[in-house]
C-alpha positions in Angstrom: 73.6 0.0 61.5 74.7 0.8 57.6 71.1 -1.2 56.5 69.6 1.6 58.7 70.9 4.3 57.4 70.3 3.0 54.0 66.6 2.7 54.2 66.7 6.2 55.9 68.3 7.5 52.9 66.1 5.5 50.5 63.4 6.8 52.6 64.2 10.5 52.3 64.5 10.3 48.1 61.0 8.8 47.9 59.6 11.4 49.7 61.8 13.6 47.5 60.1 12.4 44.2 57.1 12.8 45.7 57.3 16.1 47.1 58.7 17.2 43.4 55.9 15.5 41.7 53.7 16.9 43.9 54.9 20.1 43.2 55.2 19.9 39.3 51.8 18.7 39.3 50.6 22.1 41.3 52.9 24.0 39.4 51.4 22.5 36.0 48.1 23.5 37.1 49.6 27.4 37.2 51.2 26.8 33.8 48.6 25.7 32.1 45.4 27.5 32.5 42.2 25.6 32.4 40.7 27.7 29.2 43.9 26.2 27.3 43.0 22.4 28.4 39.4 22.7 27.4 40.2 24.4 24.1 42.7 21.7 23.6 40.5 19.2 24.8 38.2 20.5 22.0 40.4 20.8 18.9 41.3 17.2 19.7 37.8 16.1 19.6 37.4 17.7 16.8 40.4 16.5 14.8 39.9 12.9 15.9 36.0 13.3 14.4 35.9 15.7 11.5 32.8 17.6 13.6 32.4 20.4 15.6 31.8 19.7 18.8 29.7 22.5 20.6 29.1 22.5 24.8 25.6 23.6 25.7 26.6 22.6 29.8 29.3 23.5 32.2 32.9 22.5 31.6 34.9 21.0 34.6 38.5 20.8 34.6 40.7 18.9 36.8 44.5 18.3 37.1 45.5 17.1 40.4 45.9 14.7 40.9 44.8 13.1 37.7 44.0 15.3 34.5 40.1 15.0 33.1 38.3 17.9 31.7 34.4 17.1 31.6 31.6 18.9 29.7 28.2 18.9 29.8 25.7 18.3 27.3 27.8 18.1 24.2 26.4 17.6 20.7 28.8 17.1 17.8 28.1 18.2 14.1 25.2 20.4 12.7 22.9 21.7 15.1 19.8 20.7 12.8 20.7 17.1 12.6 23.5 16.7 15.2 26.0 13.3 15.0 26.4 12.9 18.6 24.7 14.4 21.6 25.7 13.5 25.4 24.7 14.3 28.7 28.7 14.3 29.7 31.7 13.5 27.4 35.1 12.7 29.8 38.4 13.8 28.4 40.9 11.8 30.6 44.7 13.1 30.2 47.9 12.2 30.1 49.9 12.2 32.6 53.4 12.8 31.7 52.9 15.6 29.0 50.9 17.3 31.7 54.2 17.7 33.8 55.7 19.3 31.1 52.6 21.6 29.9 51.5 19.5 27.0 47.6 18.4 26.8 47.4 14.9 25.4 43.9 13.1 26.0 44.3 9.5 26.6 40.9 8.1 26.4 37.0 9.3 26.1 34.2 8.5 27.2 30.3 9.4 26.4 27.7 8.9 29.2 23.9 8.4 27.6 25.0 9.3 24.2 22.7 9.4 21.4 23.9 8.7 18.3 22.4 9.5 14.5 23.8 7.8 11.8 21.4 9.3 8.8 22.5 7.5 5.2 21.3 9.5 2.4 20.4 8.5 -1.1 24.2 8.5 -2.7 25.4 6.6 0.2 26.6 8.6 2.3 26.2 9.5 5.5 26.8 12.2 8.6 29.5 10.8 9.4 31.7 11.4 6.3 33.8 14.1 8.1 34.7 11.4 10.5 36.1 8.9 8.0 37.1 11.7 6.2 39.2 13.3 9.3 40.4 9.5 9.7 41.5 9.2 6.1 43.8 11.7 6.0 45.8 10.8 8.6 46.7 7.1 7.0 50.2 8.3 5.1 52.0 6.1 7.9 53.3 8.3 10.2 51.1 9.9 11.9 48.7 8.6 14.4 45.3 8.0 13.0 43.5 9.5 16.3 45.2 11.6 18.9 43.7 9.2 21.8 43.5 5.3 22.0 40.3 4.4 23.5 36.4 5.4 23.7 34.3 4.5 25.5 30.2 4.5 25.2 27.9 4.6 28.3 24.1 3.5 28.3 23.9 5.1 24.9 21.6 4.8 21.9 22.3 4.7 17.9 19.6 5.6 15.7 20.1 4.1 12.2 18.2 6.2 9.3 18.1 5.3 5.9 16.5 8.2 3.9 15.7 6.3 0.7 14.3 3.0 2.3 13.0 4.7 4.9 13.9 2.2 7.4 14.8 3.1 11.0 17.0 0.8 13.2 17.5 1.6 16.7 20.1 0.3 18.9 19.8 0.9 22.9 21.7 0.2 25.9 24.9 0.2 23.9 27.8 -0.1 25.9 31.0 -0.3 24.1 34.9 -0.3 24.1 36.5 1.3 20.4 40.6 0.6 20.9 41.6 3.5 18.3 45.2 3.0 16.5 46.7 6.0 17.6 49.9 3.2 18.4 49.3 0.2 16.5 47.4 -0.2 13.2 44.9 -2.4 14.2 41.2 -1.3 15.6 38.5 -3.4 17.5 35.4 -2.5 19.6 33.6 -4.8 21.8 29.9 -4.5 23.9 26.8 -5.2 23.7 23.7 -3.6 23.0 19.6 -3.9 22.6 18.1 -4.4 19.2 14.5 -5.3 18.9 14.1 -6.1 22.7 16.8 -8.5 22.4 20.5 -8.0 23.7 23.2 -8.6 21.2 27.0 -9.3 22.0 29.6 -7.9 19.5 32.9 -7.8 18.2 35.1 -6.3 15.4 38.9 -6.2 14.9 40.4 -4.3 12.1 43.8 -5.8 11.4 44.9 -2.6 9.5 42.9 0.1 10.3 44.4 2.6 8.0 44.4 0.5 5.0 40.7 0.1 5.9 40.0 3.7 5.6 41.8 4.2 2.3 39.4 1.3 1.2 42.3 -1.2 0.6 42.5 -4.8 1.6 42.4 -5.5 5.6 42.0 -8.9 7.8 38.9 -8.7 9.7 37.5 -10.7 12.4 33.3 -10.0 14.0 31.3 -12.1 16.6 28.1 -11.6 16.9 26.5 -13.5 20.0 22.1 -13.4 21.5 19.5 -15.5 21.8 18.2 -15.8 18.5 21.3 -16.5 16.7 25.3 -16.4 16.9 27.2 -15.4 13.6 31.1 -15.5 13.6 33.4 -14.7 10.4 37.0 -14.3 9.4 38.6 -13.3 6.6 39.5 -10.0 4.6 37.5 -7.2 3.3 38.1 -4.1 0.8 35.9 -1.2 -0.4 37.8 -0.4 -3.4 36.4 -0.3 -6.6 33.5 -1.9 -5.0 32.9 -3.4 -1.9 34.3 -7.6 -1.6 34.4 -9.8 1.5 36.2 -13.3 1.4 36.4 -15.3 4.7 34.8 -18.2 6.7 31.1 -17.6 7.8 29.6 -19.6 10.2 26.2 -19.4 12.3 23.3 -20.9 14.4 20.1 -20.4 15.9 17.7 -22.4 18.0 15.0 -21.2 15.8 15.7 -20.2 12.1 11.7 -19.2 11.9 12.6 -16.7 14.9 15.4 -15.5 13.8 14.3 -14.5 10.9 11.4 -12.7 12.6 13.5 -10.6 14.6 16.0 -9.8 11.9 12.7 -8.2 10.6 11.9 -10.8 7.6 8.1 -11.5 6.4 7.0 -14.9 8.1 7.5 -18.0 6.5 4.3 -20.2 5.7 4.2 -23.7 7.2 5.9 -25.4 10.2 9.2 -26.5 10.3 12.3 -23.9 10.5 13.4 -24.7 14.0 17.0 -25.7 14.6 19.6 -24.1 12.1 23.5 -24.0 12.0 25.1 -22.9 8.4 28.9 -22.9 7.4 30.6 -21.9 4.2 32.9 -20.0 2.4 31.8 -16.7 1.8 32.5 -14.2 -1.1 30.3 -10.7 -0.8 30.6 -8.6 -3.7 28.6 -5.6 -3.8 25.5 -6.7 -2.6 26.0 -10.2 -4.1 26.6 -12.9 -1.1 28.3 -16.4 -2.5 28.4 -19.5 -0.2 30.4 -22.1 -1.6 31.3 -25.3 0.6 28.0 -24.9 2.3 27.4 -27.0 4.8 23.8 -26.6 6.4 21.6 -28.1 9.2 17.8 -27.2 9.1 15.5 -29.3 11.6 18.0 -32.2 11.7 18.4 -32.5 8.0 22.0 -31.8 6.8 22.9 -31.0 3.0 26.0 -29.6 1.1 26.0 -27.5 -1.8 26.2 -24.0 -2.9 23.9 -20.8 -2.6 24.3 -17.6 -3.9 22.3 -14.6 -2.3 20.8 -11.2 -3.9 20.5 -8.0 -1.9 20.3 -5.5 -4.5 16.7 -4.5 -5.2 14.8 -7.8 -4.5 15.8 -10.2 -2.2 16.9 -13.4 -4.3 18.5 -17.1 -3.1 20.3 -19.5 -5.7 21.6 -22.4 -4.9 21.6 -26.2 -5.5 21.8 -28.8 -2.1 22.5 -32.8 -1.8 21.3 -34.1 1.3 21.3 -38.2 2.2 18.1 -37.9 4.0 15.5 -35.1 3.7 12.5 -35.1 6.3 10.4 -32.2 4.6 7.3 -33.4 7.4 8.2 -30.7 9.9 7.3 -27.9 6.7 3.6 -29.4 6.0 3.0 -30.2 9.4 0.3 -27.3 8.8 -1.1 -28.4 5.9 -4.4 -30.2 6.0 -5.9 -32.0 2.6 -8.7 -33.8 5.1 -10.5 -32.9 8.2 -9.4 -35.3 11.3 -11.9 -37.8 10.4 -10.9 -38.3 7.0 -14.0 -37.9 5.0 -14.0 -34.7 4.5 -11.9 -32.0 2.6 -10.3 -29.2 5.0 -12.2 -25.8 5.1 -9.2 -24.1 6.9 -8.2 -21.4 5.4 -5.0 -21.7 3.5 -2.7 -18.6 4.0 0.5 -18.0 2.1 1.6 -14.5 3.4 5.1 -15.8 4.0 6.1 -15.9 -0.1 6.0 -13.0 -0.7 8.9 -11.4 1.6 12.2 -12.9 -0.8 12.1 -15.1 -4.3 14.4 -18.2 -4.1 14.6 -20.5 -7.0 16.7 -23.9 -4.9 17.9 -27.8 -6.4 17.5 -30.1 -4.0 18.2 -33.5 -4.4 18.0 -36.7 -1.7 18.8 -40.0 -1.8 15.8 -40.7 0.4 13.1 -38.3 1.3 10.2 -38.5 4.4 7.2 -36.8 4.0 4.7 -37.1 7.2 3.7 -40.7 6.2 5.0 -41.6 2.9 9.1 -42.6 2.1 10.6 -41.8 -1.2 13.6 -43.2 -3.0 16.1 -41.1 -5.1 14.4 -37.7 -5.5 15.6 -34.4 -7.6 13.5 -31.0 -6.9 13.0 -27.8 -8.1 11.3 -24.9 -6.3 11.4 -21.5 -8.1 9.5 -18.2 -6.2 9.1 -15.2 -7.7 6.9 -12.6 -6.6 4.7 -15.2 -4.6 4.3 -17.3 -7.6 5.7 -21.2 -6.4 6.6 -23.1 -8.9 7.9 -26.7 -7.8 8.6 -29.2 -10.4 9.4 -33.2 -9.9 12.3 -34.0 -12.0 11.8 -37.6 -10.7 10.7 -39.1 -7.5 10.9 -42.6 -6.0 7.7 -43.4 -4.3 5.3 -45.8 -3.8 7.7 -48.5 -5.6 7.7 -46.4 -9.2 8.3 -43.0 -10.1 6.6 -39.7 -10.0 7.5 -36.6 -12.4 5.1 -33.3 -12.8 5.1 -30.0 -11.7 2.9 -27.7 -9.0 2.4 -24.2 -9.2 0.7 -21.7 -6.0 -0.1 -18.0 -7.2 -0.6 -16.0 -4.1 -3.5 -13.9 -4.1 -5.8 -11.9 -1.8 -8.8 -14.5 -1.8 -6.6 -17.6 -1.1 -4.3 -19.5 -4.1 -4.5 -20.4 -7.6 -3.3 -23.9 -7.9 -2.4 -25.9 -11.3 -0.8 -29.1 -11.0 0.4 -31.4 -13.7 1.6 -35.2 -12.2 2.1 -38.6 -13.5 2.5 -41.6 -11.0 4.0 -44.3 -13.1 3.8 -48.1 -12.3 2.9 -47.8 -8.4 1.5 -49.3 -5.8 -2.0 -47.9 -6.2 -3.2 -48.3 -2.9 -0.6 -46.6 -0.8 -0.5 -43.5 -3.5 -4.3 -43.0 -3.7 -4.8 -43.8 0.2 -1.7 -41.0 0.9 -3.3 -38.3 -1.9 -7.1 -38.6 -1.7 -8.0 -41.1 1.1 -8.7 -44.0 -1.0 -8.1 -47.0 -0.1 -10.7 -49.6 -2.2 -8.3 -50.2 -4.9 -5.3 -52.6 -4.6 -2.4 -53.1 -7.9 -0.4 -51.4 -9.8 -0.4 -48.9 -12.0 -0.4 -45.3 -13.8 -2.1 -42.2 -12.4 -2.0 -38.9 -14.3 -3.8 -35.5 -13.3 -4.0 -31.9 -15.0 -6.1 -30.1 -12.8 -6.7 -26.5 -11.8 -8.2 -24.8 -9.1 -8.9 -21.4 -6.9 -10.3 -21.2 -3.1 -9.2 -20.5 0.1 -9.1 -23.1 1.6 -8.6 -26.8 0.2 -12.6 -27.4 0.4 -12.9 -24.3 -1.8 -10.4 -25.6 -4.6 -11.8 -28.7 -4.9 -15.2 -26.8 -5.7 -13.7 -25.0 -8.5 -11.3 -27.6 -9.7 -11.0 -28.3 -14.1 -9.3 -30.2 -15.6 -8.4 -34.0 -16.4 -7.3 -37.3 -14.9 -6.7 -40.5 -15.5 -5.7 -44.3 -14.2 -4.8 -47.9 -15.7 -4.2 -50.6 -13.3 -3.0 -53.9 -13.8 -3.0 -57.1 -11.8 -5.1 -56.0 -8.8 -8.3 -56.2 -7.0 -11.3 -54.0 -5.9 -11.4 -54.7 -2.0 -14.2 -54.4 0.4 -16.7 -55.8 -2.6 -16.7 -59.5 -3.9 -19.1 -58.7 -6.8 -18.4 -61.8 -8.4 -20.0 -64.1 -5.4 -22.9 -61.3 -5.9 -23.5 -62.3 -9.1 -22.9 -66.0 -8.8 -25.7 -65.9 -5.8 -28.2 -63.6 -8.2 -28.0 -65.8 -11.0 -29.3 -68.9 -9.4 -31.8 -67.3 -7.5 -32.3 -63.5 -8.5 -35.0 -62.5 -5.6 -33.1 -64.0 -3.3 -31.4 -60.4 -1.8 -27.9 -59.7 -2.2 -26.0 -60.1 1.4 -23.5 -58.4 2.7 -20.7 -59.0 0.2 -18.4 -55.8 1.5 -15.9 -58.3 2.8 -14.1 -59.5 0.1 -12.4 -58.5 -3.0 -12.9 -58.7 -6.7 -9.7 -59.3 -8.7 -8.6 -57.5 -12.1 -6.7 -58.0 -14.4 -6.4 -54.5 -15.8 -8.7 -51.6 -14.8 -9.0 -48.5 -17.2 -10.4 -44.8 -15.8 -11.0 -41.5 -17.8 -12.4 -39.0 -15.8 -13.4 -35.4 -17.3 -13.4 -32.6 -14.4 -15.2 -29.1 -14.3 -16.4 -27.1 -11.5 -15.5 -30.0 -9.2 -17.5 -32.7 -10.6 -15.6 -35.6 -12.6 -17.6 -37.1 -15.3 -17.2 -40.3 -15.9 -16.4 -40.6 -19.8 -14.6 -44.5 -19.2 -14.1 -47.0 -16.1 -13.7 -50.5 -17.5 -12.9 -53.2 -14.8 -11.8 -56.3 -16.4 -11.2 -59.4 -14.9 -11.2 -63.3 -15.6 -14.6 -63.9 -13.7 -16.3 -60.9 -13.9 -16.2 -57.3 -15.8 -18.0 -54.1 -14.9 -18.5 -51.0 -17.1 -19.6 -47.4 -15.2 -20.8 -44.4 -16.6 -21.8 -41.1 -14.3 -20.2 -38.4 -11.8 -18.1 -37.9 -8.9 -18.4 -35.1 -6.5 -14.7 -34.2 -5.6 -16.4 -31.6 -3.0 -18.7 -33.8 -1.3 -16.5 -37.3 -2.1 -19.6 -39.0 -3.4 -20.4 -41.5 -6.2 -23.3 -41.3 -8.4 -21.9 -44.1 -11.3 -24.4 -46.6 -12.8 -23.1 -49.6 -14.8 -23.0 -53.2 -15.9 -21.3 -56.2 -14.3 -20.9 -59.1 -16.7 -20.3 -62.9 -15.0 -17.7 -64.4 -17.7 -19.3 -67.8 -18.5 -17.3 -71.0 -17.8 -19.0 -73.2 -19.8 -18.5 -73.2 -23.4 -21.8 -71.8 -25.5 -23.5 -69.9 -22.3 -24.7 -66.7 -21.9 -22.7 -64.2 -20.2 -25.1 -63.2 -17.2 -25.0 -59.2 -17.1 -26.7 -57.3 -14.3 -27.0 -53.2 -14.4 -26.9 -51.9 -10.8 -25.7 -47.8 -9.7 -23.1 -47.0 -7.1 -23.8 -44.3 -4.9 -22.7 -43.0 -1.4 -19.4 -41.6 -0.3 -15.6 -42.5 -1.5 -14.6 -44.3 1.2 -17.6 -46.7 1.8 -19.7 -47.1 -1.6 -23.1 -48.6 -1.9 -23.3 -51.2 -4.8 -27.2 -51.7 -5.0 -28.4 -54.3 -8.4 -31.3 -52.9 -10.7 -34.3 -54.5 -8.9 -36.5 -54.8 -12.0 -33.5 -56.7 -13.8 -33.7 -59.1 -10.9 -37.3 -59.6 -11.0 -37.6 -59.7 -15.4 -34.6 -62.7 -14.6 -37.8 -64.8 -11.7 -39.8 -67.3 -13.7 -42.2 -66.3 -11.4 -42.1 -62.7 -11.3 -41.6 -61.9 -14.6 -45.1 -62.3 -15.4 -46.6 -60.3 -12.8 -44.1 -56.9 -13.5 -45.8 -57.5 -17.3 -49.4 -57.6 -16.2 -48.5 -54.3 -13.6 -47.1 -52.8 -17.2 -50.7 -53.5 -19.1 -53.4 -51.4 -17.8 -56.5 -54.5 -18.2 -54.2 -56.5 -16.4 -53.5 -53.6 -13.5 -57.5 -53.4 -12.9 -58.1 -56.7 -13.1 -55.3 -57.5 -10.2 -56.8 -54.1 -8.6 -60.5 -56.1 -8.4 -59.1 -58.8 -7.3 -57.2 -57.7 -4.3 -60.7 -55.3 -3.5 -62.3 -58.7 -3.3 -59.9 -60.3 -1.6 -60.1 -57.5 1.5 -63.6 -56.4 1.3 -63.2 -53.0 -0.5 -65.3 -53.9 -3.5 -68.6 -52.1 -2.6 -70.6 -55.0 -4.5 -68.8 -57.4 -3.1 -70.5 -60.5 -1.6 -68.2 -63.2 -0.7 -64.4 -63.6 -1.2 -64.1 -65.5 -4.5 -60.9 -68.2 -4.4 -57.8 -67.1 -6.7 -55.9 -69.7 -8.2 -52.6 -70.0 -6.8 -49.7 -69.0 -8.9 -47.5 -71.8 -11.2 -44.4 -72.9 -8.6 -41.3 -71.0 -9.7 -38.8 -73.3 -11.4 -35.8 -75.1 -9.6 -33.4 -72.3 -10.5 -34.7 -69.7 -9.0 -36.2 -70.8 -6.2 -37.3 -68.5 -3.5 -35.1 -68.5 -0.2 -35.9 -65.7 2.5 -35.1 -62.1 1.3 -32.0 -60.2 2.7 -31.0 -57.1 2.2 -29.4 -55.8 -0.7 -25.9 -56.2 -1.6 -24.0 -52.9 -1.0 
């Protein structure tokens, strides 16, 4: 019975406090007339901003049983080129200052804002009066904005600089901004649209005051879409100058894409696919240091520093170390030879992608894979500058020596001006020229040098141009596909006796020497000597580098084994295409060399001797109009043993 009457009572002051909250609320809404809450509404707006705020729709004000005052199309700031402009802005009130006749907003929010963020030529921008507004209300005791939260609705932000004349635009923004007006701190979070791709972020403001005084500050900002995820912590300032000291990290499925969509030129080549970067990170000005780097491109990892340059051109510094360095994925693209090998690619070579940033990077591997050739130990330097490449080969392991020079692509309209200065010293010289030229008739070891310049389009159009110089001296090998030494051997004893096929084999060296003169594309031949202990062959003539074609003529020499003999020498010409020479013998040196031969070449020489052979063959067929009878012709003296007539085959090649 007591319970009872307890819960009666407790019953009956419930309702009490609800009837007398019930009633201040109704009787608030006497006290305080709605004119005085939208004009308050609107001199907190306007003190929390620095702008004007000006209502070009209807006002709506409600106080029972929650306070809100609503207006209706609402632009902020000069009425040329407003700050803000929303279909609705929300004022939502306090609740306990509205009993008592106080107007206190608590939050706001902006349905299909548009906001204008215009940055002109000193900086600044039309939102001064904001940070302005903000800044004076940082001496520690007062609130920095008279509500705690805003909120933005399907809105846009339009981002104009006046002296780039670059326009950003964000859409579908929907964000949170946790003003200070309690604790010090700030953040915003959302999401919004830029460049078709939604973008998650995040920023917290440890001291948001001291941030708007330009003084020292924790920060902390996420950033979170499809083409790439950034995250960094640490501490910024803006006085004297802008610096930023923290922990960067970020990755992207695509580093090429990324790139795109951040609005960069694209870059030249393949390659530029999986990327994940972090680093300490010192910004100051427009200066951004990474030290401690740590990066992953396309499954290659490498440590070092870089320093990046955002004032006036775009600039990278830096110097990496990497174990292993697979640079195949970047020349993927680039073609030297068509698909079948024998011919120079006419695809047009197209270097856009240089000319959007200048970078001038130290790389060094311990091993480095490019398509199908391995190096060793290899330091390089790449310098761009105003699409000018410049990559020089402080030293290379490759092809069991070492390879130093330099390469340098201008960018032009009509294609690229290439110069190149390399020396390949003591390699294998059948791997390096089979990789660099598709060559693959020479075997041994050796040194290759080249100066060359060039300008085209495409790869076929540089060779056609191509001057310079080039150079090889090999040691200890062998010319392979061509045994010319079992050529000669066979011509010697019998010289008519045809050549064979003698492509098979090889002909050994013991040091090879090649000087080769280059303009417009076509290498004179100034000095090939091929010296070995059986045979040694001397060529004079051209190359086509466009075509790949031979035109040489020379001498081979048979080295004598018995003491007192003549050397047997035979000129012949080379002629057909790189990869699959023809070696054809002078035929009139072969037939001057047949005992029985010889003579007859003579008597064609000698003009009595021509007619005379002329009757005779008349006579011999019945052409000879006075011809009676065929008269017998002595047969012709046997040739002697040594050269000895066997059935003809075809010449050697």
């Amino acid at each position: 019975m007591t319970a009872s009457a307890g819960f009666r009572r407790l019953g009956f002051v419930l309702l009490a406090v609800i009837a007398l909250a019930t009633g201040v609320l109704t009787t608030a809404g006497y006290l305080i007339s709605p004119d005085t809450v939208r004009a308050e509404v609107l001199n907190g707006i306007r003190s929390a901003t620095g702008l004007d705020p000006t209502l070009r729709g209807k006002a709506t004000v409600s106080l029972f049983p929650k306070g809100s005052v609503s207006f209706a199309d609402v632009m902020l700031g000069n009425a040329d080129r407003p700050a803000l402009t929303a279909e609705r802005l929300t004022a939502r009130l306090r609740f306990f200052p509205l009993l008592i006749g106080r107007v206190e907003i608590a939050d706001v929010s902006l349905e299909r804002p548009t906001i204008a963020v215009d940055i002109d030529g000193e900086g600044k921008s039309n939102w001064s009066g904001l940070i302005d507004s903000l800044g004076t209300k940082t001496n520690g005791t007062r609130p920095v904005a008279a509500f705690s939260e805003m909120r933005i609705n399907n809105g846009t932000v339009i981002l104009r600089n006046h002296v780039t004349r670059a326009v950003e635009i964000l859409s579908d923004v929907d964000f949170s901004l946790a003003w200070p007006a309690i604790s010090k701190s700030f953040g915003a979070t959302g999401h919004f649209i830029w460049r078709a791709e939604q973008v998650d972020a995040s920023i917290t403001l440890a001291d948001f005051p001291a941030a708007l005084l330009g003084n020292r500050t924790g920060v902390k900002l996420r950033i979170a879409g499809a083409p790439m995820k950034a995250a960094f912590e640490g501490a910024l300032s803006i006085k004297p100058t802008l610096k930023v000291e923290g922990t960067l990290a970020a990755d992207a499925a695509s580093l090429r894409l990324a790139l795109g969509w951040a609005g960069l030129n694209p870059l030249p080549g393949g390659g530029f696919g999986r990327f994940a970067i972090k680093a300490q990170t010192t910004v100051v000005g427009g200066t951004i240091g990474l030290s401690g780097v740590n990066v992953e491109l396309d499954g290659n990892s490498a440590e070092g520093v870089l320093t990046f340059a955002t004032d006036g051109r775009q600039t990278l510094q830096g110097t990496l170390a990497a174990e292993t360095l697979d640079l195949t994925p970047y020349v993927s693209t680039v073609r030297l030879l068509t698909s079948n090998q024998r011919e120079w690619s006419s695809s047009r070579i197209t270097p856009e992608g240089l000319s959007g940033i200048d970078f001038d990077l130290r790389l060094s591997a311990a091993n480095v894979i490019l398509s199908n050739a391995k190096f060793g130990r290899t330091a390089i330097g790449a310098n761009l500058r105003n699409g000018h490449l410049a990559v020089t080969v402080g030293e290379a392991q490759a092809y069991g020596g070492v390879i130093k020079g330099s390469l340098a692509l201008a960018n032009f309209e009509a294609g690229i001006d290439l110069k190149s200065q390399m020396q390949f010293i003591d390699v294998d010289l059948e791997t390096s020229l089979g990789q660099l030229f598709g060559l693959h008739k020479l075997a041994g070891r050796g040194n290759l040098s080249f100066n060359v310049e060039g300008t085209g389009e495409s790869v076929l159009g540089v060779t056609r141009t191509l001057n310079g110089t080039a150079g090889l001296i090999g040691q200890n090998g062998a010319l392979t596909g061509l045994n010319v030494e079992q050529l000669l051997r066979r011509l010697e004893r019998r010289p008519l006796s045809g050549g064979g096929d003698f492509r098979s084999g090889t002909t050994p060296y013991d040091r090879l020497t090649v000087g080769l003169k280059i303009s417009k594309g076509i290498a004179s031949v100034e000095d090939v000597k091929i010296e070995g202990s059986a045979v040694r062959l001397g060529l004079i003539g051209t190359a086509s580098i466009p075509e790949r074609e031979l035109d040489l003529k020379g001498v081979a020499t048979l080295v004598s084994t018995r003491p007192g003999a003549a050397a047997f020498e035979l000129p012949f010409i080379v002629q057909g295409g790189w990869e699959d020479p023809m070696m054809l013998p002078d035929p009139e040196a072969l037939i001057r060399r047949s005992g029985a031969a010889a003579p007859l070449l003579n008597a064609v020489r000698e003009r009595s001797a021509r007619d005379a052979v002329k009757s005779a063959i008349d006579r011999l067929t019945g052409n000879s109009p006075g011809a009676t009878a065929p008269t017998a012709v002595p047969a012709p003296a046997a040739e002697p043993p040594a050269a000895t007539a066997e059935p003809a085959t075809p010449p050697a090649q």
